[in-house]
C-alpha positions in Angstrom: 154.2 272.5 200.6 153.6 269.5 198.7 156.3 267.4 197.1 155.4 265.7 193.9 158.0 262.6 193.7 158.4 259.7 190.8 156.7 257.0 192.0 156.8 253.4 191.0 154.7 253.2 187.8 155.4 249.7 186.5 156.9 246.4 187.1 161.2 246.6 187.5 160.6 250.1 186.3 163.4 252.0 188.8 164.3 254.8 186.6 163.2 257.3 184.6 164.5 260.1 182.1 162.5 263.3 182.2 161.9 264.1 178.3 159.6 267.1 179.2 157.9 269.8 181.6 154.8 270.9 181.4 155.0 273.6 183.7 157.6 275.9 184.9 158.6 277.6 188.0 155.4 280.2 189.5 153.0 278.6 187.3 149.2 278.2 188.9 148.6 274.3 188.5 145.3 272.3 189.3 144.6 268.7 190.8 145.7 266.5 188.2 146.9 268.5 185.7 149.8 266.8 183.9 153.6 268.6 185.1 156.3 266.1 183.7 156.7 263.2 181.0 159.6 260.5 181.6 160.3 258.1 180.0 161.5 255.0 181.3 163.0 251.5 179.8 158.7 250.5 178.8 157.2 253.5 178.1 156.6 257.0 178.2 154.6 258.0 181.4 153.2 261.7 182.8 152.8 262.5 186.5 149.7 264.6 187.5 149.7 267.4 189.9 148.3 265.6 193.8 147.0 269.1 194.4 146.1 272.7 193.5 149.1 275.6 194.1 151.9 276.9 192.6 155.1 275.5 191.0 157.7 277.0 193.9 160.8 274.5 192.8 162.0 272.2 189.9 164.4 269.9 191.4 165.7 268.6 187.7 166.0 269.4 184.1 164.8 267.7 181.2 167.2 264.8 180.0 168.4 264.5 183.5 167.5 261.0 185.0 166.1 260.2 188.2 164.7 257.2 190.4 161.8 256.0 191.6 161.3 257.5 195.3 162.9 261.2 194.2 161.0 264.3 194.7 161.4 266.1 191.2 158.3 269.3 191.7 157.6 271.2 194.8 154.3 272.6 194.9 153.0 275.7 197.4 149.5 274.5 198.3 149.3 277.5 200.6 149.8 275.3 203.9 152.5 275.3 205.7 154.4 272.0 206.4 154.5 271.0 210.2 158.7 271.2 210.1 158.5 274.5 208.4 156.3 275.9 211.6 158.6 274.5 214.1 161.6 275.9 212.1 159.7 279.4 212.2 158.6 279.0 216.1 162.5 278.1 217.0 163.8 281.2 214.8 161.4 283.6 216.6 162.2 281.8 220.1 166.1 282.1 219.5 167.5 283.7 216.2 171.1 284.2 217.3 171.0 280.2 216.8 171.0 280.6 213.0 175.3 281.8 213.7 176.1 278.4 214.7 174.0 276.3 211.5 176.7 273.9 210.9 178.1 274.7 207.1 177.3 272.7 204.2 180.3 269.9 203.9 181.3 269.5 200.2 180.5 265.7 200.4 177.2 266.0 202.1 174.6 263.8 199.6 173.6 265.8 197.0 170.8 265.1 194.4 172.2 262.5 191.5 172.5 265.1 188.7 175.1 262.8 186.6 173.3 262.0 183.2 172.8 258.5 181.7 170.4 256.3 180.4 168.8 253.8 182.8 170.4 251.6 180.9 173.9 252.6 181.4 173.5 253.0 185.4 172.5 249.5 185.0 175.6 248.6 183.2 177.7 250.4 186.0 175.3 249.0 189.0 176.2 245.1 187.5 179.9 245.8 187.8 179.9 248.1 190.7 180.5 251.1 189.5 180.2 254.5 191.1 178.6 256.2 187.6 179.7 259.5 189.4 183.2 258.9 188.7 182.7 258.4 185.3 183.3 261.7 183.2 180.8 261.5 180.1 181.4 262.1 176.6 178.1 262.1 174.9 175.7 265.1 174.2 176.0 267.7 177.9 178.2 265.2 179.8 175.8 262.5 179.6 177.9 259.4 180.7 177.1 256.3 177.6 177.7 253.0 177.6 180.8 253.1 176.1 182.4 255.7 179.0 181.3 253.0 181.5 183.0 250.2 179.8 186.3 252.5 179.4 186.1 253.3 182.9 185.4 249.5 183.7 188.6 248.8 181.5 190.9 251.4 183.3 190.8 253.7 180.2 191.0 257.2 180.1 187.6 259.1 179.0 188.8 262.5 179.1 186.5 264.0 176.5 189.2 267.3 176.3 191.7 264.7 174.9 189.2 263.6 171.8 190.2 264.4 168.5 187.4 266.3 166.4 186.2 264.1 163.7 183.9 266.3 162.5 185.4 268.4 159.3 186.3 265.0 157.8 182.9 263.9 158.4 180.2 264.2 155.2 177.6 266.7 155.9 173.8 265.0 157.1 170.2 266.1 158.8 170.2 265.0 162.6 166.7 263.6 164.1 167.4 263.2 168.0 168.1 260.0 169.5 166.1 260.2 172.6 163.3 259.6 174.5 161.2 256.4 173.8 163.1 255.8 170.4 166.6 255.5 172.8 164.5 253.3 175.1 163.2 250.9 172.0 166.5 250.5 171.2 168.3 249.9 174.3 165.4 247.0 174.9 166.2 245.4 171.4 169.7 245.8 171.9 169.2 243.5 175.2 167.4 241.5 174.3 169.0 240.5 170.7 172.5 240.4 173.1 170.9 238.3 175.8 168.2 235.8 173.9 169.6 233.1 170.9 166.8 233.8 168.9 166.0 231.3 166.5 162.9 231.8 163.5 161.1 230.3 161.8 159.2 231.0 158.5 156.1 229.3 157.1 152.9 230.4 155.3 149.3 230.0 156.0 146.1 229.7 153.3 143.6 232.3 154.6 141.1 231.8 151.7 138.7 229.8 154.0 139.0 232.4 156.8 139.0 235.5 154.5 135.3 234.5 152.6 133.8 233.8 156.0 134.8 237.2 157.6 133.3 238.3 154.0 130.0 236.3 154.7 130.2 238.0 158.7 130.6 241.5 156.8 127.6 241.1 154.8 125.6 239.8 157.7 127.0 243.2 159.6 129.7 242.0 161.5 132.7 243.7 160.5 135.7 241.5 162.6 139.3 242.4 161.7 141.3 239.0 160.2 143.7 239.9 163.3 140.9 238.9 165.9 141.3 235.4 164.0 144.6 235.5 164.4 144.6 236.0 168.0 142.0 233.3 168.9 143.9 230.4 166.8 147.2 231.8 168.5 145.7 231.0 171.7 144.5 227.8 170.7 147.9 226.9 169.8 149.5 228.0 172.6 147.4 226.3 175.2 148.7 223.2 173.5 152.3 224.2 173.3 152.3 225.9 176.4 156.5 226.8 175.9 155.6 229.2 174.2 153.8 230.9 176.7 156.7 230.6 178.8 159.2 232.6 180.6 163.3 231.6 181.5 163.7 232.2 185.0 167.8 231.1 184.6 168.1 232.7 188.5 166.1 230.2 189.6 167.0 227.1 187.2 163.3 227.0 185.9 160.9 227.7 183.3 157.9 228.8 184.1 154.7 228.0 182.0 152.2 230.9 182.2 148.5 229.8 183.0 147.2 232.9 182.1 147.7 234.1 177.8 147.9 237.8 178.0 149.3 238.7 174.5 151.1 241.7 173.4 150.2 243.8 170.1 153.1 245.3 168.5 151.6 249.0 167.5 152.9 251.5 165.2 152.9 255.1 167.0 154.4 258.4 165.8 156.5 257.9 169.0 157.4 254.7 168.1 156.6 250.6 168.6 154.5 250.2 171.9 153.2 247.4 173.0 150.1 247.2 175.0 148.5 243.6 176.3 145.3 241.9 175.8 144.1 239.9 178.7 142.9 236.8 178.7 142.9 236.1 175.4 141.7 232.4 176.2 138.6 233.0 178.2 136.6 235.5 175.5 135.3 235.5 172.1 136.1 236.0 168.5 133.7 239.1 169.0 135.2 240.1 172.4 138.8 239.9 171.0 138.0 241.9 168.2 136.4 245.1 170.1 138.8 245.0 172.7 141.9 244.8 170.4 141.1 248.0 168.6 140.0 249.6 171.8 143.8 248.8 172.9 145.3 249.8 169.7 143.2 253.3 169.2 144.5 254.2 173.2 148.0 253.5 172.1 148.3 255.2 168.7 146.4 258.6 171.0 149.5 258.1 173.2 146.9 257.0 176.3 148.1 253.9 177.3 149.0 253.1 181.4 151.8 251.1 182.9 148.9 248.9 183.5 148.2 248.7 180.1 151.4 246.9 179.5 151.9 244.5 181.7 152.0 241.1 182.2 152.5 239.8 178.3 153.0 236.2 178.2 153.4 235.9 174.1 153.3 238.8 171.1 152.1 239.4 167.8 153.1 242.0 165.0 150.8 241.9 161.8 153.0 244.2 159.4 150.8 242.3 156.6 149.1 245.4 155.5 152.3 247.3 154.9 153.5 244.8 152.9 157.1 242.7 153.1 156.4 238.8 152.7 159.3 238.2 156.0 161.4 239.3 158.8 163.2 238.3 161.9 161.2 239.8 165.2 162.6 240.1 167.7 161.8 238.7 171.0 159.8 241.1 173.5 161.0 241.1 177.4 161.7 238.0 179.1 158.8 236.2 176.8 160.2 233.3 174.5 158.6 234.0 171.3 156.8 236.6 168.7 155.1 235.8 165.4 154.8 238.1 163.0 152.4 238.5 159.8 153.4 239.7 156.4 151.9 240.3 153.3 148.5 238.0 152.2 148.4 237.6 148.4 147.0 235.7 145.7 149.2 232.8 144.8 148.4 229.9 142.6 148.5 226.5 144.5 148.9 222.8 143.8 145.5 221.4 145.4 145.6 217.8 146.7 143.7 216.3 143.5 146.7 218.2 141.6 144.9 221.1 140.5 146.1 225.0 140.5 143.8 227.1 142.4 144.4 230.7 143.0 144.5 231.0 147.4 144.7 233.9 149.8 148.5 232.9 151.4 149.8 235.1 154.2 153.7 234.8 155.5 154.4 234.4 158.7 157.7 234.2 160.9 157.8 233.0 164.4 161.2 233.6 166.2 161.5 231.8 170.2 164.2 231.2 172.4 166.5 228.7 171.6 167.2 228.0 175.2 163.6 226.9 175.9 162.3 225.9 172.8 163.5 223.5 169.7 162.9 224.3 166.3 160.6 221.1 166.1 158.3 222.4 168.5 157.8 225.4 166.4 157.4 223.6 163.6 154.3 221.9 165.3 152.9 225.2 167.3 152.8 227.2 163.4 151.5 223.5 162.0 148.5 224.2 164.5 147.7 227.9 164.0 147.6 226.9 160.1 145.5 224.1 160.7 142.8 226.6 162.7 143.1 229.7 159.7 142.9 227.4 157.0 139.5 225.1 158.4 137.7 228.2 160.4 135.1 225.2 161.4 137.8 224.1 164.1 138.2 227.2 165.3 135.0 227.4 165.7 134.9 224.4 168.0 137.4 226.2 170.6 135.4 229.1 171.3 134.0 229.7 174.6 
């Protein structure tokens, strides 16, 4: 009998909410074949079968939430388990023993079956809460936020007691809030509560950049304006290494990452994920450029590994060609800062011998942490990554 447990598939990832099965009880499974999808606070993750058998038990439903270490599948891999023979050998030996099998207490530990996002256990786990006293009122029981700050409070949560809303209520189409869209916005909602985000807007003049990605094309190289982006970025931040930072407010520090892993923001039909590319400092325009869409291709197929997302020391979001000339981003993780680019259009100019020209200018909005970073210091980090997109021939000069 095998038992196929949660393990630990990502950094300060404990929990996990089980959004689907893809097997069901007496069903034939093979080595690595996918049986159940969670989601947890980063991403959505599947576990693969460790061996060939038959599903004999499901241990929990989907929307339940476990933790890392809890066996959720039990597989029959036709071998019987060492305890399970000496249970058999000590039945045959002396079966009138099975009469005196102490009985089941009714507070003997029992499987956590309360539901709640691992974000509301968190809540209850910071102000020592017991989540199992706290009866839920959401959708089946689940426990929210809300129940665990009533119960915190010494209100009563007796769902019985609400009054139904409902008739006064205008009538609307439902989508579920669940899954990783519930995660994504349990992660904003943290870190827009805990971070004092600051931004800052500017605009860049790609014109220069633009006609010598044109000239590359021509010649056969077709590089995306983003890997640009990413290679002046870097430039910048190696400078202004704050914003490649991270708080560390346990310890009284801020620590200044030597390595400049960077996050792309990508759009998926599940929702925003955001996978890293390494080393962003160490490889070419070229490099960057092949890599990045690799990345973003394995995350819009819904492929990407914990792995896969790790690490990120700064983020980008190029929302450009959507359209939208601003916004405010908001801050990913424990990073300190995100940039965003917005729309590129045609714009006349004042030149610097006073004439109008017609430039390529793209908006961009950087927002940081206030509590590491002052809003002259991003002022001089966007001054630099304008300097690199508007004279490509420095750029240039920093590749390796």
């Amino acid at each position: 009998m095998i038992e196929v447990k949660f393990h630990d598939i990502g950094e300060g990832m404990n929990e996990g909410e089980i959004i689907h099965f893809f097997v069901k009880v007496g069903d034939e499974v093979t080595v690595d074949q996918p049986l159940v999808e969670l989601q947890t606070d980063k991403m959505v993750a599947e576990i693969p079968s460790p061996a060939a058998g038959k599903i004999s038990r499901i241990h929990f439903e989907t929307g339940e939430v476990v933790t890392v270490g809890t066996g959720i599948i039990e597989i029959d891999d036709g071998k019987e388990s060492v305890a399970q023979q000496e249970k058999n050998v000590d039945e045959s030996v002396e079966p009138t023993q099975s009469v005196n099998k102490p009985v089941e207490q009714p507070n003997d530990k029992k499987p956590n079956r309360i539901l709640a996002a691992p974000f509301t256990r968190k809540i209850a786990r910071e102000h020592d809460v017991d989540i199992e006293q706290i009866k839920g009122t959401g959708p089946a029981g689940r426990v929210t936020d809300d129940d665990v700050h009533r119960f915190i409070a010494g209100e009563d949560a007796d769902p019985v007691e609400k009054v139904e809303t409902g008739h006064d209520e205008p009538e609307s189409d439902t989508i579920p809030y669940t899954g990783m869209r519930k995660q994504i916005g349990t992660k904003l909602t943290q870190a827009v509560t805990t971070i004092p985000h600051v931004t800052h807007f500017d605009e860049a003049d790609l014109t220069n950049v633009l006609a010598f990605r044109n000239e590359l094309k021509q010649e056969g190289e077709s590089i995306s304006v983003v890997a640009f982006f990413l290679k002046a970025i870097t430039v910048a931040l190696k400078e202004h290494r704050i914003f490649n930072a991270q708080l560390d407010e346990e310890n009284s520090v801020i620590r200044l990452a030597k390595s400049y892993h960077i996050g792309l923001a990508t759009n998926t039909e599940k929702g925003l994920v955001v996978p890293v590319l390494r080393d962003v400092d160490k490889k070419s325009i070229r490099q960057i450029n092949t890599e990045m869409k690799a990345l973003t291709k394995k995350a819009q197929d819904g492929k990407l590994s914990a792995n896969d997302m790790k690490h990120g020391t700064f983020t980008i979001s190029n929302v450009g060609p959507l359209g939208g000339t601003g916004a405010t981003p908001i801050i990913n993780g424990s990073q300190t800062a995100i940039i965003a680019f917005h729309k590129t259009k045609k714009t006349p100019v004042v030149m610097d011998n006073d004439e109008i020209a017609i430039r390529q200018i793209m908006t961009m909005s950087l927002s940081f942490d206030h509590r590491v970073a002052d809003g002259v210091k991003s002022v001089e980090f966007t001054n630099r990554f304008i300097e690199l997109m508007e004279e490509p021939r420095k750029l240039l000069l920093e590749m390796v």
